[in-house]
N, C-alpha and C positions, 0 to 999 in steps of 0.2 A: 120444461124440464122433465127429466125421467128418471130414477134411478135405477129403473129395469135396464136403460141402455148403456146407463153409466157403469152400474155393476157387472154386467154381459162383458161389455170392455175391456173390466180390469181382470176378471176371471176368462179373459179371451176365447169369447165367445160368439166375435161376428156380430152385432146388432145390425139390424137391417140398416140405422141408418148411421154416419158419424158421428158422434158425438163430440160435446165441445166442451172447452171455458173459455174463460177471457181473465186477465190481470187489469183493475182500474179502470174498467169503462166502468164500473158504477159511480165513479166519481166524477164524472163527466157529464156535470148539471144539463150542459145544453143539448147533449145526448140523452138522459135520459126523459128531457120534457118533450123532444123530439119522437122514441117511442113510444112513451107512455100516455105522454100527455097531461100529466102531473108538472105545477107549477111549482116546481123545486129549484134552491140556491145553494148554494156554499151554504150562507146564512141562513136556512130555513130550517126548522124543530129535527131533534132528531127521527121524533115518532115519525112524518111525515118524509125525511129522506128514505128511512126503512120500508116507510111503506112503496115509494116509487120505485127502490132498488129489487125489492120482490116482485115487482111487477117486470121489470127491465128483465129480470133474470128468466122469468116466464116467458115473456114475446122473444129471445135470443136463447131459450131453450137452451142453458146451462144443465149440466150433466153431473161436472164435478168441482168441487167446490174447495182451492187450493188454500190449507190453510198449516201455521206454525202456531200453538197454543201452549208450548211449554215454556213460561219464562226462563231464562238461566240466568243466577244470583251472582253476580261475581264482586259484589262488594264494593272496596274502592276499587278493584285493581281493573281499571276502565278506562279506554282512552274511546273518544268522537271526534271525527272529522268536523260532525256539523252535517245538514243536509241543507241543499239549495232549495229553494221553492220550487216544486213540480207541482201539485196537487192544486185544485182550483182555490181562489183564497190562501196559496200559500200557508197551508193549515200544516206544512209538514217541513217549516222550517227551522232549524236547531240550530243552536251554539256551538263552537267544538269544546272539546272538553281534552285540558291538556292532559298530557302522556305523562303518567305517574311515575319514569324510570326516564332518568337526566342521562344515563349512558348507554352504550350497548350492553357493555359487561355487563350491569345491573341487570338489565333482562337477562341473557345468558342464565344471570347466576336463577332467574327464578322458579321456584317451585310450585308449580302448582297447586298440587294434594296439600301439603303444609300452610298453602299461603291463602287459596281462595275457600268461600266458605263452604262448611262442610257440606252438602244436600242432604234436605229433607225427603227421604226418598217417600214415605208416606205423601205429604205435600206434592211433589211430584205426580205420582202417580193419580195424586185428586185432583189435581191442576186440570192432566191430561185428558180425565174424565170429564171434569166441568165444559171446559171446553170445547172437544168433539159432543157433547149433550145441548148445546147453548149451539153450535154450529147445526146441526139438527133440528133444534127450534126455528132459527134461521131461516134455514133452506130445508122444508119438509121433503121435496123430494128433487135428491138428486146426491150423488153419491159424495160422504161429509167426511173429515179426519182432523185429527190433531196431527202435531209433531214436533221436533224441534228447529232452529235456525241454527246455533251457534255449535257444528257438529266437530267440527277440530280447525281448518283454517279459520272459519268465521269466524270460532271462538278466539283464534290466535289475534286475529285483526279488532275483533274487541278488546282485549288486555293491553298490546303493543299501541297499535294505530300501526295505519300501512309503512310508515315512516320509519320509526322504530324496530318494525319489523322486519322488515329489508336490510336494515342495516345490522341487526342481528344475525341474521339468515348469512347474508353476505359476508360479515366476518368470519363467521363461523357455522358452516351449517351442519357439520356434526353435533357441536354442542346447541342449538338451534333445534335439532333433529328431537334431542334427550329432553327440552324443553316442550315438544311436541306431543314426545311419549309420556311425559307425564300430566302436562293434559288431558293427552286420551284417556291415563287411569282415572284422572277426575269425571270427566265426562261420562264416563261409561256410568258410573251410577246414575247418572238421569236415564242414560236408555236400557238400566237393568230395570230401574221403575216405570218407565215406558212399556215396557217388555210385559208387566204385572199388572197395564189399567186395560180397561176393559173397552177396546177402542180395536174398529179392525183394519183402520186403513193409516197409515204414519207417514207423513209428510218428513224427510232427512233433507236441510238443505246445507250447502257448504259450497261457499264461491272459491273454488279448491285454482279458478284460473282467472284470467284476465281477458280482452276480448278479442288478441293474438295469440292466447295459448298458455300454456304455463308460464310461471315467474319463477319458478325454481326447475334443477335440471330434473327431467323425468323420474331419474331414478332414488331421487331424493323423494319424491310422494311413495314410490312403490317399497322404500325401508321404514318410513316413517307416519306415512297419512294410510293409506289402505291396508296395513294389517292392523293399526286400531280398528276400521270399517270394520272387519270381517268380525269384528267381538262382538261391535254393537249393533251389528244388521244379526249376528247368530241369535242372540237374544231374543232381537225382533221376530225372527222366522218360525225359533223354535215355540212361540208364543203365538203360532199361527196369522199375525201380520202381514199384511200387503207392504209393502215398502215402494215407495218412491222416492227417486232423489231426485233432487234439481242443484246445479249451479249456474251461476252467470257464466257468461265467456263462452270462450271455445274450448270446451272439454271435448272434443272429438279424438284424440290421443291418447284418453284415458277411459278412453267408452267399456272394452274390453277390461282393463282392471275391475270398471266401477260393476262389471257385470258377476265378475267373479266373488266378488264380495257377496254379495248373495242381494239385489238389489231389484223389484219387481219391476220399478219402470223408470225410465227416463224423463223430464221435465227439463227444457233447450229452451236457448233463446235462438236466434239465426245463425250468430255464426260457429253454432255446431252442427257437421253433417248429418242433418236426419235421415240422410241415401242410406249414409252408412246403418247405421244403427236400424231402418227397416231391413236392409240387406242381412245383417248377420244376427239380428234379435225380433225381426219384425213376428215371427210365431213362438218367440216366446218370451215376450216380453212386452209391457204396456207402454207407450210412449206419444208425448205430448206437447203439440208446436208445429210449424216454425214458421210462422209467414212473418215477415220482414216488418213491424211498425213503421219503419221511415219509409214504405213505399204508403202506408195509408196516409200519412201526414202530407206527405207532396207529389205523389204516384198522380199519374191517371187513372180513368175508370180501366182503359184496358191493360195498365201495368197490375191493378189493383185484383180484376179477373186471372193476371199470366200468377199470381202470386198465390190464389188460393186453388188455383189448377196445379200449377208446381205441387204444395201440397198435400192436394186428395190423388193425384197421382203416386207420391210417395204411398201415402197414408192409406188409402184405399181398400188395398188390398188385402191390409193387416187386419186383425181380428182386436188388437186396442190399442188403436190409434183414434185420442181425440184431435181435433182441431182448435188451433187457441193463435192468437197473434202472440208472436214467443218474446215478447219482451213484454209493454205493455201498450194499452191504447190511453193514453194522457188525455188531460182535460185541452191541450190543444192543435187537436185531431179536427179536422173539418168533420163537422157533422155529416154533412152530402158522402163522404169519404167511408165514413163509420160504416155507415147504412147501408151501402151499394156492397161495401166488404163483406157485411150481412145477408144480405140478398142473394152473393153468390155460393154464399157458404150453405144457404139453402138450399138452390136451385142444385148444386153437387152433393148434396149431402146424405141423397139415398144410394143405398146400397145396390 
């Protein structure tokens, strides 16, 4: 790990060599007793995961360290899909939790500001501290942040569920739109107190598409999702903050919006063009990804080399570009697969 390289990075400044992360390969028991050599399980003490995970993160020489620490409080007003079992042990499987509004209208009519709970912006802002402090305990070196997840769509699909929410939207996506905007006035006080903790790198995540593209027409994000942004990333900037955003999908359509907002880097999975985004941000702007996970899971070794070559060819050039498998690497990943992915991410990874 380094956080000379990671820092150099994000303040685009060329580090001699690539730097990297990864999403989820520390849960990936038979990976990391593969590296490390630690006889760790699903089931083994926490002490002892922790301790193999710092180690895994040392030998695969992580850089920076992708993290959302700001809880958001919304009360009842919550709906869950439920999650399938990904994670090894199925440790990350949930219920759904039904959609607290029986119609559309009922959503339509709701108010956010009036209805979800008010923030403790103090609380907030301790959170945000606690958190990037305890991330830093963590990972002593390598470059560590807070931030939030639930930044306006996310937060919309937490309150609705996707279900609810489409069908809103789609009835009616002007008053859908106003439903949005008052959101964002709620929202924004987390990341006014965001703005106020004492944290210099902020993680903004918001799965603003899906993974053909937007669900709403274009121009419905550009009157109602990105001039909230531009409130709650000003706050961020004028607070001296790094700002990175991430969403799932292919947000390649809204690269340029998301840039204008005032947004220091990008965080992709595959299917958004990272050509693009080195092409027209690559000197000024951090950005992070995209090698393909479904080619480690059933790739060959030399589909699994054309993938991390594809990538330091984009990435290379750029002065913060790290390297990361842009979705994630799942507990089940061939270990042989992992490792050779590793190896080549080495062997290319000087400058």
């Amino acid at each position: 790990m380094s956080f000379e390289d990671g820092w150099a990075a994000i303040n685009l400044e060329m580090p001699k060599r690539v730097p990297r992360t990864e999403y989820s390969a520390e849960m990936h028991w038979d990976l990391m007793k593969a590296v490390t050599g630690a006889d760790v399980t699903v089931d083994s003490g926490e002490e002892a995961k922790a301790r193999a995970q710092e180690a895994f993160y040392r030998a695969w020489n992580y850089d920076f360290f992708w993290s959302t620490g700001v809880k958001v409080d919304f009360g009842r007003w919550h709906t869950d899909m439920g999650h399938a079992e990904y994670a090894a042990g199925g440790v990350d499987f949930r219920e759904p939790v039904r959609c607290p509004f029986g119609t559309p209208e009922e959503a339509l009519a709701f108010d956010p500001v009036h209805s979800l709970p008010e923030p403790d912006t103090r609380r907030v802002r301790g959170q945000a501290e606690e958190s990037y402090q305890a991330n830093c305990r963590a990972h002593g070196d390598g470059v560590n942040m807070t931030g939030i997840y639930h930044t306006c769509i996310s937060g919309l699909i937490e309150i609705f569920g996707w279900d609810m929410l489409l069908t809103a939207a789609g009835l009616d996506p002007e008053a859908f739109g106003r439903v949005a905007d008052r959101y964002g006035e709620w929202i924004g006080r987390y990341f006014a107190a965001l703005a106020e903790a004492d944290v210099p790198v902020v993680m903004v995540h918001d799965d603003i598409v899906w993974t053909a593209g937007a669900f709403m027409r274009p121009g419905w994000y550009r009157e109602y999702v990105f001039p909230n942004y531009r409130r709650f990333f000003g706050a961020l900037a004028e607070s001296g903050k790094k700002i990175m955003f991430t969403s799932d999908g292919n947000y390649t359509e809204f690269v340029d919006d998301i840039a204008a907002c005032g947004v220091d880097g990008f965080v992709m999975e595959p299917t958004t063009d990272m050509g693009y985004i080195a092409e027209e941000y690559g000197r000024t702007h951090v950005f992070v990804g995209n090698a393909d996970t479904r080619i480690l899971l059933s790739g060959t070794r030399e589909e699994i080399r054309a993938e991390v070559e594809r990538c330091m060819a984009i990435g290379k050039p750029c002065p913060g570009y790290f390297m990361a498998v842009g979705n994630h690497i799942p507990p089940n990943t061939p270990v042989e697969n992992a490792i050779y992915y590793n190896e080549v991410y080495e062997e290319l990874s000087r400058r």
